[in-house]
FISETI-666437 format. One record per residue (C-alpha): x, y, z. Coordinates in steps of 0.001 Angstrom, whole numbers, padded with zeros to 6 digits, always signed. Example, Ala and Ser with C-alpha at 12.3 -4.5 7.8 and 13.67 -1.06 7.14 Angstrom:
BEGIN
+012300-004500+007800+013670-001060+007140
This chain:
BEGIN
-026282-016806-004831-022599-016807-005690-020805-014768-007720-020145-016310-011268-020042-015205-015020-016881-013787-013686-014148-012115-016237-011555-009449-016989-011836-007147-020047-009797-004376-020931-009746-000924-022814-007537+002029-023800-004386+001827-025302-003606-001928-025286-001100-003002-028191-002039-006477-027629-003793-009141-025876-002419-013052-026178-002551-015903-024656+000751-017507-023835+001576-021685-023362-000007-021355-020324-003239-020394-021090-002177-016804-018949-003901-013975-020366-001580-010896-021249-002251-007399-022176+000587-005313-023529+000364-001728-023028+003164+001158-024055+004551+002927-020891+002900+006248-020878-000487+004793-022584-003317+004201-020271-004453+000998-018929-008091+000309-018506-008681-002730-016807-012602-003836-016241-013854-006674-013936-017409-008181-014893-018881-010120-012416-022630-010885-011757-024305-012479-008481-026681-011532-005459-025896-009914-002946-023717-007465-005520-020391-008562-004934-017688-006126-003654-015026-006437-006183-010892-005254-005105-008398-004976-007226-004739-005936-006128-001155-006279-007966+001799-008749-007223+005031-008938-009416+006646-005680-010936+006797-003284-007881+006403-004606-004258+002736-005362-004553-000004-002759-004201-003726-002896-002873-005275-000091-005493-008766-000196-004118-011678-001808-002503-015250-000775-002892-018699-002196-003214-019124-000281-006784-020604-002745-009691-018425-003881-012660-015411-001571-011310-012693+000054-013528-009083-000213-012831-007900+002669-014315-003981+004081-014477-003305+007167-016230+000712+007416-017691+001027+003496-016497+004805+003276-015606+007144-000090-016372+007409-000499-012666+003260-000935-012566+003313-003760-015041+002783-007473-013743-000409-009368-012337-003204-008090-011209-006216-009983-009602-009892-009405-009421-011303-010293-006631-015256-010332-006128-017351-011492-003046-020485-011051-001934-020344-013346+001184-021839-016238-000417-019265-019289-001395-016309-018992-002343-014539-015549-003241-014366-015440-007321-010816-014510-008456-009075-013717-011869-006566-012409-013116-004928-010771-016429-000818-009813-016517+000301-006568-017860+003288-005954-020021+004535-002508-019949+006529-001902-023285+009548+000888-023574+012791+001627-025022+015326+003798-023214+017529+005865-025078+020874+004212-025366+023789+004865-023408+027364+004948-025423+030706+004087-023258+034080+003958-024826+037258+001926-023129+040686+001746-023981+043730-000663-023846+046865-000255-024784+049127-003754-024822+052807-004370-025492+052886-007398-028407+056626-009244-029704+058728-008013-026779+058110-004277-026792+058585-003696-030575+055709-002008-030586+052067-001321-028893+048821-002681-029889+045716-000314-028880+042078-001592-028250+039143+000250-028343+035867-001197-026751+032508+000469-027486+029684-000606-025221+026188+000446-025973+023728-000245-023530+019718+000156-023263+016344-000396-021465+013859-002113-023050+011050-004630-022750+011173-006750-025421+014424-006745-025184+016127-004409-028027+018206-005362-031113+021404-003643-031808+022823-002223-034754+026646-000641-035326+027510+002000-037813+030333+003599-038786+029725+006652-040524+026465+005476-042546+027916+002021-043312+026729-000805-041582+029272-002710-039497+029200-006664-039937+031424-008277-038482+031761-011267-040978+033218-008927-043246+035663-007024-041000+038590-008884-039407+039320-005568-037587+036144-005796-035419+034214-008214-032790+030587-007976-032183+029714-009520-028804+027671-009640-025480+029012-009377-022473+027977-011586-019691+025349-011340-017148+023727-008508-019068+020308-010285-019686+020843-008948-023248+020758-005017-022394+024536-004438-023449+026058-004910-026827+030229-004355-027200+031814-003157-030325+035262-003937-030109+038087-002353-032239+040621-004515-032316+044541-002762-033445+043255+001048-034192+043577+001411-038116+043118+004835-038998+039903+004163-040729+038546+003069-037131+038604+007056-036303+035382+007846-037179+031584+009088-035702+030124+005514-034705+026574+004564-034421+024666+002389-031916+021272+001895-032971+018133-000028-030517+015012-001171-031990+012168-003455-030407+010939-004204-033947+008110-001098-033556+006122-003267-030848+003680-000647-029586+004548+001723-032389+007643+002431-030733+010111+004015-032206+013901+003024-033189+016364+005493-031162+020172+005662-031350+023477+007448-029855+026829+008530-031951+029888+008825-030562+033192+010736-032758+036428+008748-032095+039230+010552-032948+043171+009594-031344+042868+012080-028994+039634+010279-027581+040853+010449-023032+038954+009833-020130+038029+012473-017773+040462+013931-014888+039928+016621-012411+041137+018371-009530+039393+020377-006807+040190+024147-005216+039787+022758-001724+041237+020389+000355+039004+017034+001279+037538+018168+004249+036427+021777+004853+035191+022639+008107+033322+026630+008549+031719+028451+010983+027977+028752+010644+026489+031211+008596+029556+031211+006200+029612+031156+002401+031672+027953+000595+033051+028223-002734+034110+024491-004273+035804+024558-007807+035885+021476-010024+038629+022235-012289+038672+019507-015451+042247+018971-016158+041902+016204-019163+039379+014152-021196+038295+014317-024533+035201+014912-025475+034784+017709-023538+033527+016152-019713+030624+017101-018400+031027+018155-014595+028375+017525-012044+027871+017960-008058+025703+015599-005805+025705+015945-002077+025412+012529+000333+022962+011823+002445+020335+013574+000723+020053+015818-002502+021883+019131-003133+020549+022157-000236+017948+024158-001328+020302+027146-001715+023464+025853-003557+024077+027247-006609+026064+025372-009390+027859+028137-011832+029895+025750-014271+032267+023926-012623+031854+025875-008690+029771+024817-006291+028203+027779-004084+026517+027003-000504+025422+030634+000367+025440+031135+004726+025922+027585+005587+023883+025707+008308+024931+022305+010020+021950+020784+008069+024007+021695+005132+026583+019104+006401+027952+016090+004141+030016+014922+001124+029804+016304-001557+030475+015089-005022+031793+016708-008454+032181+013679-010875+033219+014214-014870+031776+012704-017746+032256+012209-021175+031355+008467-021949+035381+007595-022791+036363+005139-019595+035147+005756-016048+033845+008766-014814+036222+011021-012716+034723+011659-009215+036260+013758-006092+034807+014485-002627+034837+017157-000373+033548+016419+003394+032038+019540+004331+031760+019633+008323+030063+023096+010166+031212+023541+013661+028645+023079+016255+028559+023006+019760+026211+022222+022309+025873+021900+025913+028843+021738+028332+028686+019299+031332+030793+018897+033782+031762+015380+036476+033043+015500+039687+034351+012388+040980+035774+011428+044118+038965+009101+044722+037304+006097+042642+040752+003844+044372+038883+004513+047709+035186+004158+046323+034331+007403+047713+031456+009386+047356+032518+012557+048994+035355+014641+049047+037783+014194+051429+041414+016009+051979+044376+014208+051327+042494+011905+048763+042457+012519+045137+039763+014379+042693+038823+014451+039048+036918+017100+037765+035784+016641+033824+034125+018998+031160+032594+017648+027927+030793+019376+025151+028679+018137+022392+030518+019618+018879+031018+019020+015518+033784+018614+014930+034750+016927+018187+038368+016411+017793+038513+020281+016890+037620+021432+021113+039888+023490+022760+039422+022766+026795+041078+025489+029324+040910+025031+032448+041286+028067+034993+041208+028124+038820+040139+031537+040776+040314+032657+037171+044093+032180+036577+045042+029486+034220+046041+026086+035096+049149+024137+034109+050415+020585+035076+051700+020180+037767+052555+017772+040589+049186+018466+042299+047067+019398+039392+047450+017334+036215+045538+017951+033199+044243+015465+030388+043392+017177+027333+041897+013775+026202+040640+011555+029134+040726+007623+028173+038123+007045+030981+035642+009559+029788+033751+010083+026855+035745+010826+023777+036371+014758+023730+035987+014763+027339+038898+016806+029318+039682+016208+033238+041933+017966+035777+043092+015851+038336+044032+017114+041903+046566+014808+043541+046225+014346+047153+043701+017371+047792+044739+020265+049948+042885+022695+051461+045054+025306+049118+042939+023040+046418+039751+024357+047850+038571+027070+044565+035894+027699+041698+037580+025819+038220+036485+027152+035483+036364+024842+032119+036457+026714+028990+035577+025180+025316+035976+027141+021768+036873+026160+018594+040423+028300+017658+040221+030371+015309+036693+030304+014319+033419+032671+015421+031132+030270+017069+031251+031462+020697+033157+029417+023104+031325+027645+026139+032171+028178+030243+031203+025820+033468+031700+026883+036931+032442+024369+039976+033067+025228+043058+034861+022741+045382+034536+023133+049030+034054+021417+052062+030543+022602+051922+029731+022994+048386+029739+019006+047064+027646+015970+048716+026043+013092+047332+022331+013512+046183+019217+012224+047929+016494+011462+045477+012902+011127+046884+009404+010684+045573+006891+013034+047411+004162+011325+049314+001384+010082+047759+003018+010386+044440+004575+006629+043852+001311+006440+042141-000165+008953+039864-004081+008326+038823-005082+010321+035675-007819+009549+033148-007574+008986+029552-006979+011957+027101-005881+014144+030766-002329+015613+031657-000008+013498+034296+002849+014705+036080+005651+012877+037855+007277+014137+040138+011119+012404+041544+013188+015446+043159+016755+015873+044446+015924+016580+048485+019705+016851+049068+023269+017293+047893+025117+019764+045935+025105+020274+043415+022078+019156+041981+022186+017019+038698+018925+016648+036490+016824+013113+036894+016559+011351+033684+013247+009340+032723+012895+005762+031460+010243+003103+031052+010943+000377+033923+010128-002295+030608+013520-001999+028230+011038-002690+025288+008841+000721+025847+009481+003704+024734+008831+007289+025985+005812+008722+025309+007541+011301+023233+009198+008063+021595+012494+008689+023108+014473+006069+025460+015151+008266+027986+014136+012019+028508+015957+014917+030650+014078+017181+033120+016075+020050+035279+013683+019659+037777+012612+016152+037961+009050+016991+036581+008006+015030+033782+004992+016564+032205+002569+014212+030058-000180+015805+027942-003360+013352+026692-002297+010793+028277-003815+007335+026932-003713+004014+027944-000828+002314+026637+001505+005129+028626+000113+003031+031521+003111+001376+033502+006347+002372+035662+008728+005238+035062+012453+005081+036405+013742+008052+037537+017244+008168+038056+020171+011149+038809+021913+012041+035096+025778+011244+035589+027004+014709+034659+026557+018450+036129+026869+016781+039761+028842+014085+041397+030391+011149+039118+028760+008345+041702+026510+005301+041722+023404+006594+040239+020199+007513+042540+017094+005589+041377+012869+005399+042085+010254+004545+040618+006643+006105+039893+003617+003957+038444+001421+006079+036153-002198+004145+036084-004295+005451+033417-008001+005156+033951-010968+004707+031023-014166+004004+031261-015083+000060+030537-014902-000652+027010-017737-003220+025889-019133-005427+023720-021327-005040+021343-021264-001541+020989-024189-001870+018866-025908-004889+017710-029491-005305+015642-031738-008044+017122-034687-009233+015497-037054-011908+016581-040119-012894+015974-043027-011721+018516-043873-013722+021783-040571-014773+022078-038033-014203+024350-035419-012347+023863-031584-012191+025674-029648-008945+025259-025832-009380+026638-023532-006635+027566-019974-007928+027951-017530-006217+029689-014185-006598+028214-011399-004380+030094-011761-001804+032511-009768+000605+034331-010696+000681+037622-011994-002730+037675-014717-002480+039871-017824-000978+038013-019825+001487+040300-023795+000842+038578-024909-000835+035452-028471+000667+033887-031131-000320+031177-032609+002316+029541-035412+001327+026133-036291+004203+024126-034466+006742+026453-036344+005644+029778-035122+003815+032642-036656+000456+032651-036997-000579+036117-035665-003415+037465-033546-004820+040592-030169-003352+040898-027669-005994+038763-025097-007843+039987-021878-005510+039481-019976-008552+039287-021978-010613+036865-022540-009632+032915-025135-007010+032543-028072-008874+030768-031579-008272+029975-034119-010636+029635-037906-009677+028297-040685-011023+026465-040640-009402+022711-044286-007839+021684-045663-004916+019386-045271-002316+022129-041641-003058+023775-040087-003123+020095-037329-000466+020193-034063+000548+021138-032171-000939+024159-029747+000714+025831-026966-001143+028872-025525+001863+030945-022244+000843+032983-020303+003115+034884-017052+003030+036899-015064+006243+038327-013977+006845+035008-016750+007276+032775-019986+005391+031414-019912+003371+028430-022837+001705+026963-024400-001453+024737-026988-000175+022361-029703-002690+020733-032075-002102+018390-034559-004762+019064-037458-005017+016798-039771-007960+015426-039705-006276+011605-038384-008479+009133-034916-007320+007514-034985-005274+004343-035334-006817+000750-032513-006969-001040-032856-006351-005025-031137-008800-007694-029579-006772-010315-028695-009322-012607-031736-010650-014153-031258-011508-017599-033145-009454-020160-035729-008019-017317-037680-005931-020210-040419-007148-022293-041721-004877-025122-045622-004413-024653-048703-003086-026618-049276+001121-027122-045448+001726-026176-045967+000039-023110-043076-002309-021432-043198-004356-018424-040115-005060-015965-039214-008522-014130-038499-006953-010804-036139-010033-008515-034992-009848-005352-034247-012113-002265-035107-011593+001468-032291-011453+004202-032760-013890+006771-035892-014144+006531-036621-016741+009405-035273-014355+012079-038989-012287+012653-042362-013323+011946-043345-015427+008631-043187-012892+005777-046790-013021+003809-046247-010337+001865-044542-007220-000131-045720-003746-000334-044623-002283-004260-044580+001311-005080-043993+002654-008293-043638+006237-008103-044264+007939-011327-047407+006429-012258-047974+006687-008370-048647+002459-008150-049056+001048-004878-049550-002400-004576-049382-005753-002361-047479-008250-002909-049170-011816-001904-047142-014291-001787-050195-016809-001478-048575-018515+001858-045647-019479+000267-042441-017890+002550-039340-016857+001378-036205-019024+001816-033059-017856+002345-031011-017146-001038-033708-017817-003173-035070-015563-005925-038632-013909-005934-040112-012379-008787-042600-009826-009721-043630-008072-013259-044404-004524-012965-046598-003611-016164-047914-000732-018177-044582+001465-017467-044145+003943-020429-041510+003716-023169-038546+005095-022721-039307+006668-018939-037333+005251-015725-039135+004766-012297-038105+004374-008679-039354+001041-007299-039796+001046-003664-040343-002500-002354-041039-003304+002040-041964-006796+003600-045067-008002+005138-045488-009942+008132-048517-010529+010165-047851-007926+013119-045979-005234+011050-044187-003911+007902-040173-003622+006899-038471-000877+005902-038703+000044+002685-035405-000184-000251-035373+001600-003527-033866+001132-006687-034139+002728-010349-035462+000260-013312-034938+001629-016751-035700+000774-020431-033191-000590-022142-032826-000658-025871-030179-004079-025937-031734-007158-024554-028271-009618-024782-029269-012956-023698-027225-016040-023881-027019-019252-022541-025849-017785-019216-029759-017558-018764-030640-020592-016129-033808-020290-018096-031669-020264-022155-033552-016885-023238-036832-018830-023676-035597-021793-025649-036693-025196-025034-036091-028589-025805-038233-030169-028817-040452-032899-027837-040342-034540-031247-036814-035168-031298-034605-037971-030040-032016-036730-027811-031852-032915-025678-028861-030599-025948-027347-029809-022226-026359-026286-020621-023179-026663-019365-019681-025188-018920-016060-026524-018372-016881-026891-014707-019648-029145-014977-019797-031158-018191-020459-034765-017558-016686-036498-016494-017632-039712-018257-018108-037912-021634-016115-039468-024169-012877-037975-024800-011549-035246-026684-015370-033784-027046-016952-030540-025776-015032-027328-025584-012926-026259-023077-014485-022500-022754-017585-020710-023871-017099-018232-027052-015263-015450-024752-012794-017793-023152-013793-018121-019724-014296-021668-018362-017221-020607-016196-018880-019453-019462-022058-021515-020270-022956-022742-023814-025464-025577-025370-024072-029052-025781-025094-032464-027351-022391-035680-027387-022115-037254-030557-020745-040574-029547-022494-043422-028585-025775-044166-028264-025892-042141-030824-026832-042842-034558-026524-041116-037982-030038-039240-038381-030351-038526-034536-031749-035236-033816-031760-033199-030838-033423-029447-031220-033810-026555-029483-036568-024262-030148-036552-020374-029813-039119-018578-028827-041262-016544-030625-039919-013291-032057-041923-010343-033469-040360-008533-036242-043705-007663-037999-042427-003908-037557-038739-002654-038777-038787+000305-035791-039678-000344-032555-042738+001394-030092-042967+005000-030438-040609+006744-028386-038347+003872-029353-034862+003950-030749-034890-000095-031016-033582-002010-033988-035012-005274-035368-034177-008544-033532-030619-009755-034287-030228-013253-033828-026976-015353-033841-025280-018181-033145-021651-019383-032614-020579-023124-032938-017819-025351-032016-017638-028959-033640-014283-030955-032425-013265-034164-033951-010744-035619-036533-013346-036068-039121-014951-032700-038671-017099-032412-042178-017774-035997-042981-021886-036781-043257-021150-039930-042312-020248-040921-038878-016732-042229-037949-016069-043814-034956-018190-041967-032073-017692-038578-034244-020769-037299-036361-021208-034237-038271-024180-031736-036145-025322-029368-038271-026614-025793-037607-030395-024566-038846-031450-021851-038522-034863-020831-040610-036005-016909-041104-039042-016092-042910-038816-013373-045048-042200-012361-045128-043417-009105-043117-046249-009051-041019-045558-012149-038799-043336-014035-036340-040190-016362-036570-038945-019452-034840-035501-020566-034851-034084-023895-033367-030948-025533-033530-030682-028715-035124
């Protein structure tokens, strides 16, 4: 059954709920209040209801559970959380039921007060004309309405040539200008902006004053340091912010960017403190004045901490002869680079057999090398001798400072330098590991001097490392990968880093890492029922595996082998039997290649599915004799053609310990359809566990449970298929019809019928009857109630129950709405309803 008598209703702190021209549905909350928003939705299976948000904020997916009539519920609700949100129930039967209310978060900022000045020459210099521009601006939804004082007098500017009222453009009505045009010296004086949204939501007016005086001056400062500071680690910075002008009195402020202020600054008035600095403690940093007269003064400070990292060295051979060795009487460039903040800050010496070099006309040295890396420095040696034959040394620091310099040795002989050989060992082009093990892969340098590091890359540009980098570093050519998994699976390049070694064409290789797993399958578990006799097929799919080839595939039912030829390894592992009372159970589909087993599990079983209870029954109690009441228990049956024909139900109450069978008189269930049973004699006001299992010829379901209490409200309307016992009068002339905006009659005549039911919902049902033609004045149609007991004022003993309350809401649509006569196709229908006031008997109401 699908879901339907589907709305949206609301609690907590709503200021108001409306309906705007397009029939949308708003609720208007306070920011800070909390919204309570409630879906109601009935149908069987229970629907799964999920609440979701669009507009406002990017949108947001709050939650999604199977729990009945669920509360949205948003403590503090912020203005960014306002906007639509959507119900959305489904139980798997139709089409998903969807609605949806808009929320309208309410709030007024505090105002913000700005004052700007302009001063303009007027008649050729004689003399200068100042302007004075107050701008007030504030946050608010509805938008605000401003007010200007000065002093306690209101400002209007009808009655004050000396001032303009106005708003700016492309403000969206958040900014309001005060202008003062020619400073008289009445204009010095406190001014006023005042915001109100007219109390919506009980919220407050709020305002901001501002003195203007002729001294009024923007903000200027000045700063102790210069605007970039670099420091040794572990060094304490002092950064004053020294206000110079502005009146009022600025208010000075420090930010840092990229990220907030450290942990461990300290801000003592207008100084900024960084106690023993780290290079995380790196940036800009920002002191910026306020005082609300012009723009806000800012200055910045780049704060850089010296760091240095590791120093590499090159050694390339005569690149004019495409060398790769090196050879006397040809030329060589030896270069040193360090990583270091800051980089242009390095100081590279450069020392052979320990004494220092200088240029000369066989060694020349480039402080800055425009063929390396920037910050790289390279001595050349011009047309090498064997007098050029040494260890150079390459020294970086930073002058001045404490962070200790950096050295690199290279020796150049005849012997000493050679091109490298890169090799990957035997058997090791491809490494087999399983899934979750360690790998290792292995690409070493098997000759040359000296030996650079290998650096590792995915072969595929678009993969990444496994430790997510594009490239990693390894000293000894050993990359080491912990729990490994499948989608590391692939080629590695290995390839000789261009530094600490000869500057040459780079040595590559190539390892293939194949990850193994065990085969993954399909199902991994599946329920199969079927009726007995018949036979059934169970299918074990393989979908990947890793290796390929599968080494035995097994059946197994009820944890013993089942024997049977050896499958085809090559084929899909299937099983195909003959379903009876003794081979019911649960199947399981072994397969196995070098990496592990993996397995299909069935339960196979000729029991019919479980019941599945209908919670939605309208007014399931009925009041009974010596405080008795009885309890329409509904449910449907799942599927219930899959096993054997269902002949029965097995009831238990538990309390009264009830056990009883069901017969359903060889009538089977259908699919989707309702069945019905009243459980009597259960006690006033008590609560019992109802435990209800299926019945077929050769065995019994599994049993469900579910709690039925007594209920003191019994609401019925006319969403009741069955109208709450009311039925059509046989004595009349025409019949009223259930029906609701969705399915009234097209060809009714126009303008009749309402568009909702009473709550405003179009799937809402209600009782109808059309007016127009064929019919006639003195036509009846009536519909009769049941009968209703009210010979006693209290209910059953035990019983907190009130006397029936009985009512009725009508909607009569028509120009000539009140008229006994008829008009047109429009007649006056008039409500009835007759309650005898006599005790000790029964009533009957009907609708006329």
């Amino acid at each position: 059954m699908p879901t339907h008598q589907f709305h949206i209703v609301h609690s907590g702190a709503a200021c108001n709920v409306k309906d705007d021209n397009i029939s949308e549905r708003i609720y208007t909350i306070k920011e800070g209040d909390t919204l309570v928003l409630q879906c109601i939705v009935k149908g069987h299976p229970r629907p799964q209801i999920r609440w979701t948000k669009t507009a406002g904020s990017a949108s947001d997916k709050f939650q999604e559970t199977s729990i009945y009539n669920e509360t949205l519920r948003i403590e503090g609700i912020q203005r960014v959380q306002g906007g639509r949100y959507y119900c959305k129930a489904d139980n798997g039967v139709g089409v998903a039921a969807i609605k949806s209310i808009r929320v309208d978060v309410q709030y007024l900022d505090a105002p913000s007060l700005t004052v700007h000045q302009t001063i303009s020459d007027v008649r050729g210099s004689y003399y200068q004309e100042k302007t004075v521009f107050l701008r007030c601006t504030v946050n608010s939804n509805p938008p605000a309405r401003f007010i200007w004082k000065r002093g306690n007098m209101l400002i209007e500017q009808s009655k004050d040539n000396g001032v303009d009222i106005y708003e700016p453009l492309y403000t969206q009505g958040e900014t309001k200008v005060l202008k003062l045009k020619n400073l008289r010296p009445k204009d010095f004086a406190d001014y006023t902006c005042q915001v109100s949204v007219r109390n919506v939501c009980n919220i407050e007016d709020k305002s901001v004053t501002f003195r203007l005086t002729n001294s009024t001056s923007p903000p200027m400062i000045r700063l102790s340091v210069n605007d970039t500071v670099v420091v040794d680690p572990g060094q304490d910075v002092y950064i004053s912010c020294d206000v110079t002008a502005g009146l009022p009195q600025p208010t000075v402020t420090w930010s840092r960017y990229p990220g907030p202020l450290p942990l461990s600054a300290q801000v003592r008035g207008k100084t900024l403190i960084l106690r023993a600095v780290t290079p995380s403690d790196a940036g800009f940093y920002n002191c910026t004045a306020v005082n609300n007269v012009g723009n806000p003064a800012r200055k910045n400070v780049n704060l850089v901490v010296r760091t240095m990292g590791n120093l590499t060295f090159q050694i390339t051979p005569d690149s004019n002869k495409d060398s790769e060795t090196i050879q006397m009487g040809r030329d060589l460039k030896l270069s040193c680079h360090v990583d270091a903040t800051p980089q242009d800050k390095v100081n590279y010496t450069w020392y052979k057999n320990g004494a220092p070099v200088f240029t000369s006309d066989s060694l020349i040295l480039l402080r800055a090398d425009p063929d390396m890396a920037p910050g790289t420095s390279s001595l050349e040696i011009v047309d090498m001798k064997f007098r050029d034959l040494a260890t150079y040394s390459c020294v970086a620091n930073f002058p001045g400072s404490q962070v200790p310099e950096l050295r690199v040795d290279v020796n150049i002989s005849q012997n000493s330098v050679s091109p490298p050989v890169l090799s990957v060992p035997q058997g090791g082009q491809v490494v087999n590991v399983r899934e979750g093990g360690n790998a290792e892969l292995v690409c070493l340098v098997v000759d040359g001097k000296p030996r650079p590091p290998i650096l590792w890359s995915r072969v595929e540009k678009d993969l990444l490392m496994p430790s997510g980098a594009t490239m990693v570093e390894t000293p000894d050519g050993r990359l080491r990968i912990r729990n490994v998994s499948r989608d590391m699976m692939g080629a590695y390049r290995c390839q000789t880093a261009p530094y600490n070694g000869l500057n040459i064409k780079r040595r590559e290789a190539q390892v293939q890492l194949n990850v193994q797993y065990p085969p993954i399958l399909d199902p991994v578990y599946q329920d199969v029922r079927s009726r007995n006799y018949q036979t059934v097929t169970l299918r074990c799919t393989v979908l990947r595996s890793n290796p390929p080839r599968l080494t035995y595939i097994r059946w197994f039912r009820n944890g013993d082998q089942i024997r049977m030829p050896m499958p085809d390894l090559k084929e899909t592992p299937e099983l195909k039997f003959r379903l009876e009372p003794t081979n019911n159970g649960t199947y399981e589909c072994r397969v196995n290649n070098t990496a592990g087993i993996s397995s299909c599990t069935f339960n196979v079983s000729a029991q019919p599915y479980n019941a599945e209870f209908y919670f939605d029954t309208p007014n399931p109690v009925r009041i009974l004799k010596g405080n008795n009441y009885s309890y329409n228990l509904q449910w449907t049956q799942k599927d219930p053609d899959a096993t054997d024909p269902i002949i029965g139900y097995w009831i238990n109450v538990q309390k009264n310990l009830v056990s009883e069978q069901i017969d359903l008189k060889g009538k089977e269930p259908e699919k989707g359809v309702l069945l019905s049973y009243v459980i009597s004699n259960l006690r006033i006001p008590l609560s019992y566990e109802v435990r209800l299992a299926p019945i077929t010829t050769y065995s019994t379901g599994g049993y469900v449970s579910r709690i039925i209490q007594y209920s003191e409200h019994h609401v019925c309307g006319f969403e009741d298929e069955r109208i709450c016992g009311f039925s059509q009068d046989r004595s009349d002339i025409f019949d009223w019809t259930r029906q609701n905006h969705l399915t009234q009659n097209p060809k009714r005549s126009a303008n009749t019928g309402p568009e909702t039911d009473r709550s405003g919902t179009k799937e809402g049902y209600y009782m109808y009857i059309e007016a127009s033609r064929p019919r006639i004045q003195g036509d009846k149609a009536r519909l009769l109630s049941p009968l209703f007991n009210v010979s006693s004022v209290r209910g059953p003993k035990g019983s907190g129950r009130v006397p029936y309350c009985v009512s009725f809401y009508y909607h009569m649509k028509g120009k000539h709405i009140g008229e006994s006569k008829r008009v047109g196709s429009k007649m006056l229908i008039k409500l009835r309803i007759y309650l005898p006031v006599k005790r000790n008997c029964s009533i009957q109401t009907y609708l006329v």
